[in-house]
C-alpha positions in Angstrom: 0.0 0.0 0.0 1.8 3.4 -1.0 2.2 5.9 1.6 3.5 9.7 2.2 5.7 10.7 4.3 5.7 14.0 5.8 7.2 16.4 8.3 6.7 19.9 8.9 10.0 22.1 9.2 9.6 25.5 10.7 12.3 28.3 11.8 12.2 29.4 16.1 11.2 32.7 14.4 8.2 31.7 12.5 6.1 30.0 15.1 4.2 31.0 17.8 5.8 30.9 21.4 3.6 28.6 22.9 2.7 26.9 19.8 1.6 23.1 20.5 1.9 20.1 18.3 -1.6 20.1 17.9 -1.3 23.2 15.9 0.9 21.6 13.6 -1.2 17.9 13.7 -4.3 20.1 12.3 -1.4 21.6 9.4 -0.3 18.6 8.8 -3.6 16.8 8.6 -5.5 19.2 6.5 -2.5 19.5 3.7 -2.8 15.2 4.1 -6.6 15.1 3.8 -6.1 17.9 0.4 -3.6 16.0 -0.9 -5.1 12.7 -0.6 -8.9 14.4 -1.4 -6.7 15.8 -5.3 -5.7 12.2 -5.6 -9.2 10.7 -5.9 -8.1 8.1 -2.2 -9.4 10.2 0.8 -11.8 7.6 2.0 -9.4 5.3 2.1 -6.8 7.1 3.6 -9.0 7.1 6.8 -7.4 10.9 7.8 -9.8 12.4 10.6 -11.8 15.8 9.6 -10.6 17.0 13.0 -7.6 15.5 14.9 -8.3 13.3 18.3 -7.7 14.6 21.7 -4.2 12.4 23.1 -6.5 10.6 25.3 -8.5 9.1 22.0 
């Protein structure tokens, strides 16, 4: 099954202070759902519309 992998670089100076890597799950997850939504597989990708709480 083919897969993407991705990571999401960013400079001390172009973040938030007090950003949280939730901020960057919901980037990461709506450029995934896009990308995978343009490819014609988003239903099988099985990407969330909104990402879990940690305790999920």
């Amino acid at each position: 099954m083919p897969y993407v992998n991705v990571s999401m670089y960013s400079a001390v100076d172009q973040i938030r202070l007090g950003g949280t890597g939730k901020e960057r799950m919901t980037i990461l997850n709506s450029v995934a759902r896009k990308f995978a939504k343009e490819l014609g597989c988003l239903s099988e990708a099985h990407l969330p519309e909104t990402i879990p709480s940690p305790s999920a």
